[in-house]
N, C-alpha and C positions, 0 to 999 in steps of 0.2 A: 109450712109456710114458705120456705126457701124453696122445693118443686116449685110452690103455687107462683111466685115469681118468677121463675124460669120457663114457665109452661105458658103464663101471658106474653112473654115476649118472644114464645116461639110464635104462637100463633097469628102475631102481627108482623113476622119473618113470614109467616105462610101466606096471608095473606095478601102482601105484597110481593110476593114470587111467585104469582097467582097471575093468570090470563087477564086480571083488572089490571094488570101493572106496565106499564108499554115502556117505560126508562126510567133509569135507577141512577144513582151517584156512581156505583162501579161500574155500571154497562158504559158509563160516558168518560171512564178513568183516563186519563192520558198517560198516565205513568210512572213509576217510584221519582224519578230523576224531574220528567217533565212539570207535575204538578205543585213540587218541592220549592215551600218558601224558608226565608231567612233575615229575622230582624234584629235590629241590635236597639233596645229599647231602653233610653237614658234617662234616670229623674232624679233630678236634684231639690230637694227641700233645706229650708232652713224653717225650725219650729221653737215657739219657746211658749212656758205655760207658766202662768202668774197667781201664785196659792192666797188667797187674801185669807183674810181670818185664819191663820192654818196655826194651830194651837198643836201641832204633831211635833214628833219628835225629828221628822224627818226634812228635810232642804224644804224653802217656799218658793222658791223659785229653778227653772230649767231651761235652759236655750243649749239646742244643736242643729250642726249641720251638716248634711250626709249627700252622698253621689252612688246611687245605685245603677247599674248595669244590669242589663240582663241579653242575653243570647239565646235566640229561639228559633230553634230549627223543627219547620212541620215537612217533613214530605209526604210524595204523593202515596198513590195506593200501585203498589202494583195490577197490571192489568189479566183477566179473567175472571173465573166466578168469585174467589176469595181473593181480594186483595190485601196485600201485605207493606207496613209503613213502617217509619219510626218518627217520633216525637224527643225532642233532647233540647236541655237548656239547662245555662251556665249564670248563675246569679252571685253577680258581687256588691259589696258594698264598699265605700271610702271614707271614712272620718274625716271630713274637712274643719270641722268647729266642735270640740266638746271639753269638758272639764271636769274633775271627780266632786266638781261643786254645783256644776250645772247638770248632771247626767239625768237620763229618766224620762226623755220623751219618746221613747223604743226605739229607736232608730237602730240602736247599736247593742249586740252583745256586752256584759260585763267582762274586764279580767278579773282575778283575784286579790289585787290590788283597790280595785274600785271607779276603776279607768272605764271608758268605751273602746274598744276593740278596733285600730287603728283600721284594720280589712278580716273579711271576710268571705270568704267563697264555698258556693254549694253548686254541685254539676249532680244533674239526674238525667232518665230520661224513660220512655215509654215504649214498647211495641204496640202497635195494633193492625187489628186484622176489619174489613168489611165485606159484608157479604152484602149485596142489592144496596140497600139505604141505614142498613145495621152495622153500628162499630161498636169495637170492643176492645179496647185501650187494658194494657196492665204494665204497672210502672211507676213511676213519679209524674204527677197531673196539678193543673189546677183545676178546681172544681166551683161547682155555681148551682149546688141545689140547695134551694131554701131551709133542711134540713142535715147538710152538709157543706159547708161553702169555707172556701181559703179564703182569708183578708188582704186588701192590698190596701191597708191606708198609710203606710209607710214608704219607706223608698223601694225596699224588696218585697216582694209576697210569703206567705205561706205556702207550703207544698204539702200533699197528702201522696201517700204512696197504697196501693190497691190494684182494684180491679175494678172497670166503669163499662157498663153497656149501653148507649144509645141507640134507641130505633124511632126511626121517622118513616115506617114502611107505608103506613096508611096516612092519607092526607088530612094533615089538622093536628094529630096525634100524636102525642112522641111521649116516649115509654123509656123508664133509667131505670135501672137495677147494677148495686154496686156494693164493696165491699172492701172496706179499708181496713189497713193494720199499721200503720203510722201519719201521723202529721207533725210539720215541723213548723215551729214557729217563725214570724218574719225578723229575730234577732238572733237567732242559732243554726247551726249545720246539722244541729243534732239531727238524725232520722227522726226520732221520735221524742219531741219537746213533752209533749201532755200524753204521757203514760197513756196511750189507747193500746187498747188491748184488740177490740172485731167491731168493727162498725158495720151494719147494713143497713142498708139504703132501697128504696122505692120509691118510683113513680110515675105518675101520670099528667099531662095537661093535655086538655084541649081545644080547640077554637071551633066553635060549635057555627058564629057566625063570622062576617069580619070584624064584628063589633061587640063580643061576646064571647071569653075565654075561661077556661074554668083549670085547679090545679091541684090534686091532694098529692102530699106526699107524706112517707114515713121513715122513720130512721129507729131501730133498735142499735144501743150505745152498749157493749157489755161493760157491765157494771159500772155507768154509770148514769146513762137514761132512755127513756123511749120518748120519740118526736111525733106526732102527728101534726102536718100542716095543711089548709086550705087556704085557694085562693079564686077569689071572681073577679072579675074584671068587666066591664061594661060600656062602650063609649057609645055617648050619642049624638051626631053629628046634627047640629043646629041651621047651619048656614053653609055657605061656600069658607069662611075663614071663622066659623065658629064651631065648638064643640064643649060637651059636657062627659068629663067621665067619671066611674067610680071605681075604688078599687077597696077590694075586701081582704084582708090577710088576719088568720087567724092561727094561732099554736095551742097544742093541750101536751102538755109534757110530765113527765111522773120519771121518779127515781124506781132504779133496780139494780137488783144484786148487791154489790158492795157500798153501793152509793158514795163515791171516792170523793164527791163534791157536794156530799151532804144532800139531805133530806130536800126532794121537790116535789110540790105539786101545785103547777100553775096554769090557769088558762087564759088566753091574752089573746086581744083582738083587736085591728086597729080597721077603722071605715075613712078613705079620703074622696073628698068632690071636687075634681078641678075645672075651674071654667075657663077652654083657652079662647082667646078674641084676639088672631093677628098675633104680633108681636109680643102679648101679654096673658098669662096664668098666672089664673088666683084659684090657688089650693086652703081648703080649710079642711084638717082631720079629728078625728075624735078615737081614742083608744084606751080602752079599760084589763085592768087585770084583776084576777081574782082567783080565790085559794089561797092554802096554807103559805107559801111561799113566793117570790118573786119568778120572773123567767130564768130560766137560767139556760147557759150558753157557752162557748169559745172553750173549755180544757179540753174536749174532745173530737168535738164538732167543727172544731175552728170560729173565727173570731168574726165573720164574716156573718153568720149564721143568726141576723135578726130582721129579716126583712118582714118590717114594722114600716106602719108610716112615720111614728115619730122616734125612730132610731136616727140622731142626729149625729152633730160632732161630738160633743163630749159625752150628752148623757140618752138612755135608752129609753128614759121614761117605763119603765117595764118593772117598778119594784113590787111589794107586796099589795094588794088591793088600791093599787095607783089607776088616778084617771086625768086623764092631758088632755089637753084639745090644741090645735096647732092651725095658726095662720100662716100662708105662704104666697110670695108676690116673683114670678120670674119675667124676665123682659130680655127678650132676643132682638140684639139691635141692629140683625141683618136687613126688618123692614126701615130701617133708619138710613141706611145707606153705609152700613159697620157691620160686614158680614164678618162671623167669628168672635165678634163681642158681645158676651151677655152676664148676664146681672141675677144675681139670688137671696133675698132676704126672707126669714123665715121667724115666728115667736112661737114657741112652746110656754106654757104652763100647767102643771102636775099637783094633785093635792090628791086625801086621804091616803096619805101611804103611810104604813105601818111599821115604823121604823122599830118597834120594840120598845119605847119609849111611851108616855103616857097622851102626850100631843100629836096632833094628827103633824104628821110630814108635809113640808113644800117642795117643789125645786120650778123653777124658772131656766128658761136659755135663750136667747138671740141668738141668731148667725146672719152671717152675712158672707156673699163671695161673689167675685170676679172673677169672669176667667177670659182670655183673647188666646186663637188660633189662627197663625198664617194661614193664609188662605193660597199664596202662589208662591214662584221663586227659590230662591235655595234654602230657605229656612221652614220651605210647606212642612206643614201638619206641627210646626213647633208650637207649645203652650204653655202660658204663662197663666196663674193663680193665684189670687188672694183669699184666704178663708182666716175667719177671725168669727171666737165666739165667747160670749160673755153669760158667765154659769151662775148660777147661786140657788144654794137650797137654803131649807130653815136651822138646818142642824147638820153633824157629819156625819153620813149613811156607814160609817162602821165599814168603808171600805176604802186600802190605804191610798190609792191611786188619785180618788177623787173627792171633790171641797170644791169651796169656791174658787172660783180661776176664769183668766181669763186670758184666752187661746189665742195665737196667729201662727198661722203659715203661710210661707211662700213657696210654690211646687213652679218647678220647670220640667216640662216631657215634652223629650223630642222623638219619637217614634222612626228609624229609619229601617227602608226596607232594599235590602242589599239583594236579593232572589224574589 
């Protein structure tokens, strides 16, 4: 299987270093130095989460507030047939606001006392080499495949440390093949947070029209699961300011070898229809799971790794024989004369989930969020966000994190680009 991987992306190496290929990303290289950027990427959150009914043993309540930093340096390629880079970034965090009363909205490492972790710093970085329109990164990365993805929903990310190939030789096409042996979590320096042992990865997507994209991938996890994912995509353009799309994501996952995360076997599929008009999208989805067990995700794969339509704020909708359906209303108030401000409300609800219990399971969620972007001046590209979400199942899912509650943050990112 691992040839059979390496032999499909040579051949789309060949094919685009092939007489069909007239210009490549390295034939147009400008240079290690020349093409070399460098941002300094700043986000502040303040989060707190409100446990109602919380009958646990553990705190009802959490409020913090954090300042993450991050430094990110891409250069270019060196210039001829193989190009030669590096990739490196410097991730901090600041404890502005926490308490050994309020702790627990992730933001921050534990000490041993009970505290959050006043700072934090983690510095990696990557080499990588391209050949024509082929890279191949090894190093500390973040990553974004559906079967492997680092979470950013905190102030810092995730980091996965491997081996990543990219090919876009042929047009539409792009082919990943990769192999990790760590990920760290977004509250630790550790190297390796969730005990991964060999992660590989594959795959494929492609745009067959402009309107019509299709995407399998797979991930063997050792010992702890295999991932297969598809995805279609479809848009249908109605009018000059109208369109209808669909999007299809579905997972089939199964436990293997040591199963370090217990026993799975789940299949789960989510179908959304959005209809944009102008300034306005209205999304409705529907998504079912089924099998022995729930989806299951994030100790190895990273936390990222649920691209579901109704993977929300708080809950995934993704338990045991669970089925949701989701309405959702977005408005971009650029056509309003309020460019950079827009608006997102969204309702979930989930039933027949099999909690273990004799009663069929509930959960419900709202969300809602705000967000405004400068648009010019000294403070371009700064953003400001409000996201607030309001949870309640029928019972506690037997898992410690989450209950009823009811969420807000406030995120500020200022994105500045110094090279």
């Amino acid at each position: 299987m691992q040839v059979m991987k390496w032999s499909v992306i040579a051949l789309a190496v060949a094919a685009g270093t092939s007489q069909m290929a007239v210009a490549s990303s390295q034939s147009e290289s400008k240079g290690f130095i020349e093409d070399t950027s460098f941002q300094i990427f700043n986000r502040a959150m303040y989060m707190n989460r409100d446990f109602k009914n919380n009958d646990r043993d553990s705190q009802s309540y959490s409020e913090e507030t954090g300042l993450g930093i991050r430094l990110l340096l891409e250069s270019g390629f060196t210039q001829g047939t193989v190009g030669v880079g590096v990739d490196a970034h410097s991730l901090s965090s600041i404890k502005l606001d926490s308490g050994r009363g309020r702790i627990g909205t992730g933001q921050f490492d534990t000490t041993s006392d009970g505290r959050a972790d006043d700072t934090q710093t983690e510095v990696g970085g990557a080499i990588k080499f391209r050949v024509s329109d082929t890279v191949l990164k090894h190093g500390n990365m973040f990553t974004a495949s559906p079967v492997f993805s680092t979470d950013d929903s905190r102030i810092l990310p995730e980091t996965a440390t491997g081996t990543l190939i990219t090919s876009n030789e042929i047009e539409g096409l792009e082919l990943t093949a990769g192999r990790f042996t760590a990920i760290s979590s977004q509250v630790s320096t550790d190297r390796d947070t969730n005990r991964l042992s060999e992660a590989d990865i594959f795959g494929a997507s492609y745009s067959f029209t402009d309107n019509f994209s299709a995407a399998l991938h797979h991930a063997n996890i050792e010992d702890f699961h295999k991932k297969t994912y598809l995805n279609l995509n479809y848009n249908l353009p109605l009018a000059e300011d109208q369109s209808l799309n669909f999007d299809f994501n579905g997972y089939r996952t199964t436990d293997q070898g040591e199963a370090r995360t217990g026993e799975i076997d789940n299949k789960i599929w989510s179908l959304a229809a959005a209809y944009n008009l102008g300034a306005h999208t209205l999304t409705v989805a529907h998504q079912r799971s089924s099998g022995d067990t729930g989806y299951s995700y994030g100790d190895a794969d990273g936390w990222g790794t649920v691209w579901l339509s109704n993977s929300v704020q708080i809950s995934d909708f993704d338990r045991k024989d669970e089925r949701s359906w989701q309405v959702r209303y977005d408005l971009d108030m650029a056509a309003y004369g309020v460019p950079g401000l827009s608006f997102m409300t969204r309702y979930i609800t989930g039933d027949n989930i099999d909690w273990g219990y004799e009663d069929e399971g509930k959960e419900r969620e709202w969300n809602f969020e705000t967000k405004y972007v400068v648009q010019e001046g000294a403070a371009k590209d700064l953003s400001l966000r409000v996201r607030y979400a309001n949870y309640r199942a029928t019972q506690d899912q037997n898992d410690e994190w989450i209950g009823d509650m009811n969420d807000l943050r406030l995120i500020v990112e200022y994105p500045l680009s110094v090279l």
